[in-house]
C-alpha positions as CSV (number, residue, x, y, z in Angstrom):
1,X,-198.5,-54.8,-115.0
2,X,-196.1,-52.7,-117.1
3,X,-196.7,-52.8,-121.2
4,X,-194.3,-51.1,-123.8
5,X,-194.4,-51.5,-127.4
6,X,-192.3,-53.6,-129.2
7,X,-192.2,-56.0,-131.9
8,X,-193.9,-59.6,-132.4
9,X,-191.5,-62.1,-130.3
10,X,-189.9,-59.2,-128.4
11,X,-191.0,-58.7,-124.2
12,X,-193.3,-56.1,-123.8
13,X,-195.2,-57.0,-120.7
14,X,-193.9,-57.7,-117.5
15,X,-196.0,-57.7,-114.0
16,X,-195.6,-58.4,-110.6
17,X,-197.6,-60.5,-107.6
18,X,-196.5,-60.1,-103.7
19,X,-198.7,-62.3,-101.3
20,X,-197.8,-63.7,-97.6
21,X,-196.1,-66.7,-99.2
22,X,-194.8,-65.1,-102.2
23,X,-192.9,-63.0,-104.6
24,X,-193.2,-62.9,-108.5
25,X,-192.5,-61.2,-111.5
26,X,-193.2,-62.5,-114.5
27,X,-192.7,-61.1,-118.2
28,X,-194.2,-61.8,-121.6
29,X,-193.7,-61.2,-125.8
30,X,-196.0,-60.1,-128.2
31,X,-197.6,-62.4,-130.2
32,X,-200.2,-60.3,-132.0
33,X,-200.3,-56.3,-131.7
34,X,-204.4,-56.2,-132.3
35,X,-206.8,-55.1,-131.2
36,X,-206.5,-57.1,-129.0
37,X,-203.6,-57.4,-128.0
38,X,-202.0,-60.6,-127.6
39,X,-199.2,-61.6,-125.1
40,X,-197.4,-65.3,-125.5
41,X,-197.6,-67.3,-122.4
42,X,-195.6,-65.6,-119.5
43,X,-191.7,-66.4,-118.0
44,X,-191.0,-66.2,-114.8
45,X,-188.3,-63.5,-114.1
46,X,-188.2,-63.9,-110.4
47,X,-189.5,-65.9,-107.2
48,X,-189.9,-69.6,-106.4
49,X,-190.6,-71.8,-109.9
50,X,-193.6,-73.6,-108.0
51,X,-195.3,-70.3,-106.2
52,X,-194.4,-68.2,-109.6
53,X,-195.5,-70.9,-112.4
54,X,-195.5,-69.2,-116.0
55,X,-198.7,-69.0,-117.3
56,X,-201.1,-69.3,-120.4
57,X,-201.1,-67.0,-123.4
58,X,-203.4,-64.0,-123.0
59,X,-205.9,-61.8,-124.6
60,X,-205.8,-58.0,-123.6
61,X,-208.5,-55.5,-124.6
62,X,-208.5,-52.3,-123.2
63,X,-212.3,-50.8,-123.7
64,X,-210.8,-47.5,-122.1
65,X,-207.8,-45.3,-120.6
66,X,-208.4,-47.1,-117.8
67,X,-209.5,-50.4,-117.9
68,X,-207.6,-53.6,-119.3
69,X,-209.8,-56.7,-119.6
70,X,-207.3,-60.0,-119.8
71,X,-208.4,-63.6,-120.7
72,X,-206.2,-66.8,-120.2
73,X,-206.5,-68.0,-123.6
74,X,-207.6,-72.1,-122.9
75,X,-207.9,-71.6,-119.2
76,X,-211.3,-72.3,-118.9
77,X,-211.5,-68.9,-116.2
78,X,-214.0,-66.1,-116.4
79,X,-211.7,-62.5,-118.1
80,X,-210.6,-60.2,-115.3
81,X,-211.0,-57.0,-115.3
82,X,-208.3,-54.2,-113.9
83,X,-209.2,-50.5,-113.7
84,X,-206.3,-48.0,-113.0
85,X,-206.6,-46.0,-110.0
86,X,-205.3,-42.3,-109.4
Protein backbone atom coordinates (compact mmCIF):
# COMPACT_ATOMS: atom_id res chain seq x y z
CA UNK A 1 0.00 0.00 0.00
CA UNK A 2 1.46 3.26 -1.29
CA UNK A 3 -0.30 6.73 0.03
CA UNK A 4 0.53 10.34 -1.23
CA UNK A 5 -1.19 13.38 -0.57
CA UNK A 6 -3.56 14.90 -2.60
CA UNK A 7 -6.71 16.50 -2.72
CA UNK A 8 -10.49 15.30 -1.88
CA UNK A 9 -11.56 13.22 -5.09
CA UNK A 10 -7.95 12.92 -6.36
CA UNK A 11 -6.07 9.08 -6.12
CA UNK A 12 -3.84 8.92 -3.37
CA UNK A 13 -3.70 5.28 -2.48
CA UNK A 14 -2.93 2.56 -4.48
CA UNK A 15 -1.91 -1.22 -3.25
CA UNK A 16 -1.19 -4.39 -4.53
CA UNK A 17 -2.17 -8.39 -3.71
CA UNK A 18 -0.23 -11.38 -5.48
CA UNK A 19 -1.50 -14.94 -4.36
CA UNK A 20 -1.22 -18.48 -6.34
CA UNK A 21 -4.37 -17.52 -8.32
CA UNK A 22 -3.91 -13.97 -8.53
CA UNK A 23 -2.66 -10.53 -9.38
CA UNK A 24 -4.13 -7.12 -8.22
CA UNK A 25 -3.66 -3.66 -7.92
CA UNK A 26 -6.07 -1.58 -6.91
CA UNK A 27 -6.11 2.38 -6.32
CA UNK A 28 -8.35 4.69 -4.32
CA UNK A 29 -9.37 8.91 -3.82
CA UNK A 30 -9.53 10.79 -0.85
CA UNK A 31 -12.71 11.33 0.53
CA UNK A 32 -11.76 12.94 3.87
CA UNK A 33 -8.04 13.99 4.86
CA UNK A 34 -8.78 13.35 8.92
CA UNK A 35 -7.68 12.12 11.20
CA UNK A 36 -8.67 9.55 10.01
CA UNK A 37 -8.04 9.38 6.94
CA UNK A 38 -10.62 8.34 4.63
CA UNK A 39 -10.23 6.57 1.17
CA UNK A 40 -13.40 6.15 -1.28
CA UNK A 41 -14.08 2.69 -2.23
CA UNK A 42 -11.18 1.15 -4.29
CA UNK A 43 -10.78 0.70 -8.46
CA UNK A 44 -9.27 -1.97 -9.85
CA UNK A 45 -6.19 -0.90 -11.91
CA UNK A 46 -5.09 -4.34 -12.83
CA UNK A 47 -5.84 -8.21 -12.73
CA UNK A 48 -8.92 -10.36 -13.35
CA UNK A 49 -12.41 -8.11 -12.46
CA UNK A 50 -13.77 -11.34 -10.47
CA UNK A 51 -10.28 -12.24 -8.44
CA UNK A 52 -9.58 -8.29 -8.11
CA UNK A 53 -13.24 -6.95 -7.08
CA UNK A 54 -13.13 -3.15 -5.96
CA UNK A 55 -13.87 -2.78 -2.60
CA UNK A 56 -15.62 -0.82 0.28
CA UNK A 57 -14.72 2.69 1.35
CA UNK A 58 -12.19 2.70 4.19
CA UNK A 59 -11.15 4.18 7.43
CA UNK A 60 -7.27 4.57 8.03
CA UNK A 61 -5.72 5.53 11.36
CA UNK A 62 -2.27 5.44 11.79
CA UNK A 63 -1.65 5.22 15.89
CA UNK A 64 2.24 5.39 14.92
CA UNK A 65 5.22 5.66 12.26
CA UNK A 66 4.57 2.32 11.85
CA UNK A 67 1.36 0.98 12.07
CA UNK A 68 -1.84 1.72 9.82
CA UNK A 69 -5.10 0.33 11.31
CA UNK A 70 -7.75 0.03 8.20
CA UNK A 71 -11.56 -0.68 8.58
CA UNK A 72 -13.97 -1.50 5.59
CA UNK A 73 -16.42 0.99 6.35
CA UNK A 74 -20.05 -1.29 6.24
CA UNK A 75 -18.24 -4.56 5.86
CA UNK A 76 -19.24 -6.04 8.94
CA UNK A 77 -15.13 -7.33 9.35
CA UNK A 78 -12.96 -6.88 12.37
CA UNK A 79 -10.05 -3.54 11.46
CA UNK A 80 -6.77 -4.94 10.30
CA UNK A 81 -3.80 -4.00 11.43
CA UNK A 82 -0.35 -3.51 9.23
CA UNK A 83 2.91 -2.73 10.95
CA UNK A 84 5.85 -1.67 8.57
CA UNK A 85 8.81 -3.79 8.74
CA UNK A 86 12.63 -2.72 8.21
Amino acid sequence: MTITQGERGEQVMTLSGTGPSYDCRWSATLRAPGPPLELGPTSVTFGDPVSCSPGRWRRLEMPDDHTVVRELVGSGGAPVTYTKTG
